[in-house]
N, C-alpha and C positions, 0 to 999 in steps of 0.2 A: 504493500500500500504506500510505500514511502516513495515510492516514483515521480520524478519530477514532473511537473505538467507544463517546463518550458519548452518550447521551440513547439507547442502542439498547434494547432490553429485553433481558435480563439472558439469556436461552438465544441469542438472535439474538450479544449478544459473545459470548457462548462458542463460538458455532460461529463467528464471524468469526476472533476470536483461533487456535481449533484451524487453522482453513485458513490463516491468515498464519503458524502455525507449522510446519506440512505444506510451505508452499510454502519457507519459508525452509531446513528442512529438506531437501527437495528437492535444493534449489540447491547447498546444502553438500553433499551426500553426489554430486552428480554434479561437482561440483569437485573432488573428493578420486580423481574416478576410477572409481566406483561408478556401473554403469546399472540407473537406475528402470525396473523392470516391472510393477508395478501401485501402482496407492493407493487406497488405501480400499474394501480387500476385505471382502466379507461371509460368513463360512461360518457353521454350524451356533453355534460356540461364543461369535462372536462378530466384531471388526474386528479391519483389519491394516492400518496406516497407511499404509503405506510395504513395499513387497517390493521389494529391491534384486540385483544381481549383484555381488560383488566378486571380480574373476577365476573358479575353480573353487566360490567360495560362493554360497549363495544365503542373504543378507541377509534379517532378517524385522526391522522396526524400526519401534520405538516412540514414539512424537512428544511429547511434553509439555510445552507451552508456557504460561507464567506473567507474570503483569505485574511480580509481587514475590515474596519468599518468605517470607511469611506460610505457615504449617505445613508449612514445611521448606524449599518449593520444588519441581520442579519430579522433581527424583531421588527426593523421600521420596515421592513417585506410586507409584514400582517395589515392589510388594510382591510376594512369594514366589509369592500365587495368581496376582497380574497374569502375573507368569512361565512359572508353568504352564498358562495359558490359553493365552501366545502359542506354547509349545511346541506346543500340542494343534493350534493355530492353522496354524502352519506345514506339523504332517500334511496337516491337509484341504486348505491352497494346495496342496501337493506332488500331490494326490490328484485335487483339480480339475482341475487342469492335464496331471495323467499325464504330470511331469517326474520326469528320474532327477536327482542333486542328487549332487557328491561329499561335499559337507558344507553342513549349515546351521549357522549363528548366529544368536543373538539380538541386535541394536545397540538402544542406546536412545539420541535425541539429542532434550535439554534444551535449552529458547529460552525466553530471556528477553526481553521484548520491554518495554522503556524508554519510557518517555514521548516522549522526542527519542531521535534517534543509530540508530545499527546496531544489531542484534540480537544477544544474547550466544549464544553456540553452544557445548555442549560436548556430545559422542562419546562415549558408552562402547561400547566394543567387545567383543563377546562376552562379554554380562554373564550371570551364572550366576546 
């Protein structure tokens, strides 16, 4: 994973950087206790990164992974519409699937991914 993403051409890092932030992703939210049941879903309205289970939830979680934070970083991503997309998002998972759900959330988890070192990870939890 420590592979450099210079000399790539600039859509190629971004989609490297999104999957090294998906996987890192991943790996945190199933250490925390949380099973992955899909990633990178496609419905009508658009993608779902990450569809998680957390006990009786069904997790719908948003990935946004940054080298720096240059125009905010990686949480000023999270706008009002991106919100209501993933809402709309998680009907048609529920709808695809023809699962009953006692409740869904929305999680978004931010990676920052460093030059050197470990990835910074931070959770928000049923973010409105």
């Amino acid at each position: 994973m420590s592979r450099s993403l210079i000399g790539q051409p600039k859509k190629l890092r971004s989609q490297s950087l999104g999957r090294y932030g998906e996987d890192v992703a991943a790996r945190y939210l199933a250490d925390s206790g949380m099973r992955i049941i899909d990633r990178n879903w496609r419905g009508p309205s658009g993608e779902i990164d990450l569809v998680a289970s957390d006990q009786q939830t069904l997790v719908i979680c948003e990935v946004k992974t940054r080298t720096q934070d240059r125009y905010g970083g990686p949480i000023a991503a999270i706008t009002p519409g991106k919100l209501r997309r993933l809402r709309r998002l998680a009907g048609e998972w529920i709808s695809a699937h023809s699962v009953s759900v006692d409740a869904v959330r929305i999680d978004v988890v931010a990676i920052w991914r460093p030059k050197r070192g470990p990835a910074g990870v931070q959770h928000l939890v049923g973010v409105q």
